[in-house]
C-alpha positions as CSV (number, residue, x, y, z in Angstrom):
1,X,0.0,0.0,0.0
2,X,1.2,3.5,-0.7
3,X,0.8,7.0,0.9
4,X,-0.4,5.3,4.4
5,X,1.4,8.9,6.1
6,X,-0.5,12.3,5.7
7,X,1.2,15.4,7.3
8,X,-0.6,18.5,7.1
9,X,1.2,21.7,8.5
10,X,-0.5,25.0,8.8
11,X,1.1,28.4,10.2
12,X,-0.8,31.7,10.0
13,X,-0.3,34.8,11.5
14,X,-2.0,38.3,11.2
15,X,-0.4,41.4,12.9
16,X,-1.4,44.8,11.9
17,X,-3.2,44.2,9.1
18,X,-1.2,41.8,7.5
19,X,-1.8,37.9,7.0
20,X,0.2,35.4,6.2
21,X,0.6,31.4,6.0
22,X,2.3,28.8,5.0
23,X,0.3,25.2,4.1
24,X,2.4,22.3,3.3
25,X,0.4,19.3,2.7
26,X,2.3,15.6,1.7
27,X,1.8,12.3,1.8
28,X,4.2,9.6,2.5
29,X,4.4,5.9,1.8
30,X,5.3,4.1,5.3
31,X,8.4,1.4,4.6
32,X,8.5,0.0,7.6
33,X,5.9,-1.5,9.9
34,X,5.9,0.0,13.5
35,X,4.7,3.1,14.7
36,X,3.6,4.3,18.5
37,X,1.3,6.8,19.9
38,X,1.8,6.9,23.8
39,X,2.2,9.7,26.4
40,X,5.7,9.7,28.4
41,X,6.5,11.6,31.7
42,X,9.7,13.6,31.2
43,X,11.3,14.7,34.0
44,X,14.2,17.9,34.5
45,X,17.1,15.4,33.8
46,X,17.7,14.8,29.7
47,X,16.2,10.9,29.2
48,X,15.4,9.2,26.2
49,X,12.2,9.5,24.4
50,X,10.2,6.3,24.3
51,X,9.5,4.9,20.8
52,X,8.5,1.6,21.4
53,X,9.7,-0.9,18.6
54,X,10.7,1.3,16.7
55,X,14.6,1.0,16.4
56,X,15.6,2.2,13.1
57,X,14.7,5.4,11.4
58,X,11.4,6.9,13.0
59,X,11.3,9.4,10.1
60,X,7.9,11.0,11.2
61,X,7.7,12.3,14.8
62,X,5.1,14.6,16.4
63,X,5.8,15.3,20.0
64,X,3.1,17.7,21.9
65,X,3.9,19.3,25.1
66,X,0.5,18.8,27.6
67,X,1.6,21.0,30.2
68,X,0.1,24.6,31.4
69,X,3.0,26.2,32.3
70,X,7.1,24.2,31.4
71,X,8.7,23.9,27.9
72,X,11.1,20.8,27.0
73,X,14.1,20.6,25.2
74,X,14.8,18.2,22.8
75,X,18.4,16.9,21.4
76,X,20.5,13.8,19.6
77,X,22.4,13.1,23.0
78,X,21.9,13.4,26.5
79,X,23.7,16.5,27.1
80,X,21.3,18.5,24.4
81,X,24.2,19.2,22.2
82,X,23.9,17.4,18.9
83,X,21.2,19.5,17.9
84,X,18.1,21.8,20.2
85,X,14.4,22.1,19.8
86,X,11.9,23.9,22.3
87,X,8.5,23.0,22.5
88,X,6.5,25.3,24.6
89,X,4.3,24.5,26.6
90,X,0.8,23.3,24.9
91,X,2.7,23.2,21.5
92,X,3.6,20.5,19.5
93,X,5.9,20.0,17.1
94,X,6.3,17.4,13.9
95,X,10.5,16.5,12.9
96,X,11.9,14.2,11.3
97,X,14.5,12.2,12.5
98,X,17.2,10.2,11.0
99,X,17.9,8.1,14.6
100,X,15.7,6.2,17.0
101,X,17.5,7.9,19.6
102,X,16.2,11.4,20.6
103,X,17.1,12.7,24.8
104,X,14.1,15.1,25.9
105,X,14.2,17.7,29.4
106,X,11.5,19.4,31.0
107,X,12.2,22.5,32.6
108,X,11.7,23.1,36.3
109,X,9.0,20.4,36.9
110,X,8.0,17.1,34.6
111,X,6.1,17.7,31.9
112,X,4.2,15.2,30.1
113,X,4.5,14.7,26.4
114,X,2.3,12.9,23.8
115,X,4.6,11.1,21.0
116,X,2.8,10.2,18.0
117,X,6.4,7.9,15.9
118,X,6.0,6.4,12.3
119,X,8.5,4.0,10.8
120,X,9.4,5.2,7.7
């Protein structure tokens, strides 16, 4: 079967008068067989992201932040070096990611975080 993945990603703003967006709409055929959608407590100490089976490429990632009031961090290792993301908090956020592994922080009290991970 083909084009099992549909991403659709809208961003509008208005400010003065003045609107604009951006719409990108794709869909992607799913290699691989695994996928998870699961919610994970991450505490103030970088840990790693749960994925379930996946252990290869996830390729499609959308992580939400559920919490009121504390961002996270996300990164390639578990010092947050490799590479940085912020998702504030009630935000989500799709990447793509060439690695299984992916370290994620809250800051200054747990946060909980929704994953939704396709195996592409």
């Amino acid at each position: 079967m083909a084009n099992e993945i549909t991403q659709n990603i809208t961003l509008s703003v208005t400010k003065n008068g003045v609107t604009s967006s951006l719409v990108s709409n794709k869909r992607v055929t799913m290699t691989g067989d695994d996928f998870t959608n699961q919610t994970q407590l991450i505490g103030t100490t970088a840990e790693l992201v749960d994925l379930g089976d996946i252990t290869g490429a996830p390729g499609n990632l959308v992580i939400k932040n559920l919490d009121t009031t504390n961002y996270i961090e996300l990164g390639g290792d578990s010092g947050l070096t490799v590479f940085k993301l912020k998702i504030n908090a009630g935000e989500a956020s799709l990447v793509t990611l060439s690695s299984a592994t992916l370290y994620a922080k809250a800051n200054t009290a747990d946060v909980r975080i929704c994953i939704l991970a396709v195996e592409v």
